[in-house]
DRENTOR-411757 format. One line per 4 residues: their letters; for each residue z, x, y of C-alpha. Coordinates in steps of 0.5 Angstrom, whole numbers. Layout:
N
a	Z,X,Y  ...
This chain:
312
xxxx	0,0,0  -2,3,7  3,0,13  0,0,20
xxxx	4,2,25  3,2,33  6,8,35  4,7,42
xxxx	8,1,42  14,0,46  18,3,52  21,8,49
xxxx	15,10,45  13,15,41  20,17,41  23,11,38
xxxx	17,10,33  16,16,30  24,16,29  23,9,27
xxxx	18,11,22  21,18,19  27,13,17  23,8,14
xxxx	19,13,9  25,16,7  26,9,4  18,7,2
xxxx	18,14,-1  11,16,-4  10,9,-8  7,7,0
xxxx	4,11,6  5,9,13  0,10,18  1,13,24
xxxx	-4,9,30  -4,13,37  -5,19,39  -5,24,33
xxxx	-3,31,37  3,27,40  5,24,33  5,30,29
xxxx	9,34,34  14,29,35  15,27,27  16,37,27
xxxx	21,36,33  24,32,29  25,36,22  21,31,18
xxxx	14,33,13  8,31,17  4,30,10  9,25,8
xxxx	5,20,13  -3,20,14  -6,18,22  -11,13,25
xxxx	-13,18,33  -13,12,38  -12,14,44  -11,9,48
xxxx	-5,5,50  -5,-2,52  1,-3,57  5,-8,57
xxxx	3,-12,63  -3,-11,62  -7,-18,61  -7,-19,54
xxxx	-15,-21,52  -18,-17,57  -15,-11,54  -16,-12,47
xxxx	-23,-12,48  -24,-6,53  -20,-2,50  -23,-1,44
xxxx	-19,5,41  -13,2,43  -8,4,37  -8,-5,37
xxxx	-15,-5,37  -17,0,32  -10,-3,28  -13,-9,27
xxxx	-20,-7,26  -17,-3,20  -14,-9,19  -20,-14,18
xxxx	-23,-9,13  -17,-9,8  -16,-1,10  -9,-3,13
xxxx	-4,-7,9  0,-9,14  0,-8,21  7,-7,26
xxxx	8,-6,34  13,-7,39  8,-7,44  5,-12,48
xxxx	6,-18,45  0,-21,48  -6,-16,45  -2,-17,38
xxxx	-3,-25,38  -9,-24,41  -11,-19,35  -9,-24,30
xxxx	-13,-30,32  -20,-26,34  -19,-21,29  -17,-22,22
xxxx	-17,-30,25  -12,-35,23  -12,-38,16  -17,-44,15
xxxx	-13,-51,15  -8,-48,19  -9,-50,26  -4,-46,30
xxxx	0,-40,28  7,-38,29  12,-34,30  20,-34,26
xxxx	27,-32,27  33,-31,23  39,-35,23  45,-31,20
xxxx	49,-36,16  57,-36,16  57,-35,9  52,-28,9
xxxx	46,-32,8  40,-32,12  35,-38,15  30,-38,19
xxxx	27,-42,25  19,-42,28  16,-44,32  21,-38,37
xxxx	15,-38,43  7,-38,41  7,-46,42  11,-48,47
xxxx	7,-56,46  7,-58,38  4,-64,36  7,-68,30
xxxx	2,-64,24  4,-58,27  10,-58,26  9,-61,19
xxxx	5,-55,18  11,-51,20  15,-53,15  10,-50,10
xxxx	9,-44,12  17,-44,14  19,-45,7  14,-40,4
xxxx	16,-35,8  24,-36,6  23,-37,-1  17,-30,-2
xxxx	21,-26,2  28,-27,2  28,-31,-5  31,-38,-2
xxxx	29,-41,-8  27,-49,-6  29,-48,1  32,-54,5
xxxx	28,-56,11  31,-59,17  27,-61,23  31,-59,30
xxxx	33,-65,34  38,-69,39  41,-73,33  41,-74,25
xxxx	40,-81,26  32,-81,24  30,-86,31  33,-80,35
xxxx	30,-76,39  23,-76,45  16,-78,42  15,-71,38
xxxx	21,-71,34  20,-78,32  13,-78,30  15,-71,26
xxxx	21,-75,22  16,-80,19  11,-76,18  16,-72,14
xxxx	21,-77,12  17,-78,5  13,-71,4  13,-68,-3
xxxx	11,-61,0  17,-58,2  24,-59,1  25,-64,9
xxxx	33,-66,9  32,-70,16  34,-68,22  39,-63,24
xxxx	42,-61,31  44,-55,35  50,-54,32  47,-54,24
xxxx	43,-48,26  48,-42,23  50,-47,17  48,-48,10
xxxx	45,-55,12  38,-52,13  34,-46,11  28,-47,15
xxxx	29,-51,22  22,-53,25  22,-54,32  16,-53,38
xxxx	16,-46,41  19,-49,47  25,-50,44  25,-45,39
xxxx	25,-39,44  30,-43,48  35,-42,42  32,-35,41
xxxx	34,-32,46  41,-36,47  43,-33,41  41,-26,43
xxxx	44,-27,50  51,-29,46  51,-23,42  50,-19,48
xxxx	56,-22,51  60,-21,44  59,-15,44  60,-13,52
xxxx	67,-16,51  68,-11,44  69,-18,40  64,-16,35
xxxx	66,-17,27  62,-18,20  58,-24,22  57,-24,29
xxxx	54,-17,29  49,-20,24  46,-22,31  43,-16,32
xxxx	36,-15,33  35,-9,31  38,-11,23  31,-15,23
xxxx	26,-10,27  21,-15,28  18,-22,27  11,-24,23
xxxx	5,-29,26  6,-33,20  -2,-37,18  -7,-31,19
xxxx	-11,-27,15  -6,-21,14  1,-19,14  2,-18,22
xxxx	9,-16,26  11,-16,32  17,-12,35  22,-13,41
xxxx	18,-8,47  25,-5,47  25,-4,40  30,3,38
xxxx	29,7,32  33,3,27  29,-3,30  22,0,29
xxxx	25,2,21  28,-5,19  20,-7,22  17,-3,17
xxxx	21,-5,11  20,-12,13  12,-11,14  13,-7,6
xxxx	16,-13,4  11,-20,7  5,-15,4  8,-15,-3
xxxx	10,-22,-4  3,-23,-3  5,-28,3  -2,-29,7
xxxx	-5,-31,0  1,-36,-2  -1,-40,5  -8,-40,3
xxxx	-7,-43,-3  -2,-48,0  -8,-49,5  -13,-50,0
């Protein structure tokens, strides 16, 4: 298996990246390759800087950055040997089993949905978060920030493809899937969530448990909670904002700092044409780690052919 990584991608790359990438081949080992993208001279001698073998990784020159204010469409396709842009064409030719950056967001969605395309019969991508469970486990939430206006058969695809990623990649088997709303009473919510709710209420295509509200969503009710993207992000960064506070405040424990970003390293666009995931811009070595093993891991559950089997 070859693993992609945008080594430009970030604001503290490359440094961050290669040691991010160094610890993660030392996880990997020989069985996978990382694939360095970026300017090659720069990543060989930051990965001897920092004591690690250079023949233990192969690299892709490109060059080019894509910078994070940058507009996310016009950069992809002018800067074609941008480490984003040469990832992705690598991608869409099969030489690249996964493709990882903590870059410019944008270009990364802009890559997946023109490059490797979005699967057929899925009608928009999205991207997940974890929720930590009080007892250990995890969940998930999606749609976290791509769409922020959902019609009710988007959300009902969110639910599949919620539910392949918990039960492939983190072994939930059955996963319980529950649709984010003001009430658990089925009439409750806007238009959004009552439409959704019927068209779910009575599926054989995913394990729907009803609605749950906010404070459900760190409990066992739900493994998979479905929400439109506005809402998503909203929770997304509530949690982060609360971790950082708990954390400012030295009140941290075993759970609470499982809401720490870098545990997770990155979050796949579920529903395209290939394993793609996207970083925090802010993204530290652990981070850039965690996001490789995780892309390792989407790559060998096979993830994006299961969602085209669902969608046949």
């Amino acid at each position: 298996m070859r693993i992609g990584l945008d080594v430009s991608g970030g604001d503290f790359a490359p440094d961050a990246t290669i040691k991010g990438a160094i610890d993660a081949q030392k996880e990997i080992g020989d069985e996978h390759v990382i694939v360095l993208l970026g300017d090659e001279n720069i990543s060989k001698a930051k990965i001897e800087e920092y004591g690690a073998d250079v023949s233990k990784f192969d690299f892709i020159h490109a060059p080019d950055v894509i910078g994070m204010e940058e507009h996310p469409v016009k950069a992809f396709k002018r800067k074609k040997y941008s480490s984003i842009s040469v990832g992705f064409h690598l991608l869409a030719e099969g030489k690249l089993d996964a493709l990882s950056s903590a870059g410019n967001s944008g270009a990364m969605l802009v890559g997946a949905m023109y490059s490797i395309k979005p699967i057929t019969g899925v009608y928009r991508p999205c991207i997940t978060s974890i929720l930590p469970k009080e007892d250990g486990g995890s969940g998930i939430v999606l749609d976290v920030g791509v769409n922020a206006d959902c019609k009710p058969d988007v959300l009902y695809q969110y639910a599949i493809l919620g539910s392949l990623y918990a039960e492939h990649v983190y072994g939930i088997k059955n996963p319980k899937v529950g649709l984010l709303n003001i009430g658990e009473e089925e009439e409750k919510g806007n238009l959004l969530t009552q439409a959704t709710h019927k068209l779910m209420k009575e599926t054989s295509d995913f394990n729907f448990i009803g609605n749950i509200e906010g404070r459900d969503l760190f409990g066992n009710l739900s493994d998979v909670v479905v929400c439109d993207g506005f809402t998503g992000n909203v929770v997304l960064k509530e949690a982060e904002a609360f971790y950082t506070m708990i954390a400012k405040r030295g009140l941290l424990d075993d759970y609470f700092s499982r809401f720490n970003y870098e545990l997770y390293g990155g979050t796949p666009i579920l529903g395209v044409n290939g394993t793609v995931l996207i970083g925090h811009g802010i993204s530290s070595p652990l981070a850039i780690k965690n996001m490789l093993l995780l892309s390792r891991d989407i790559a060998k559950a096979d993830l994006p052919n299961r969602i085209k089997t669902a969608f046949k």
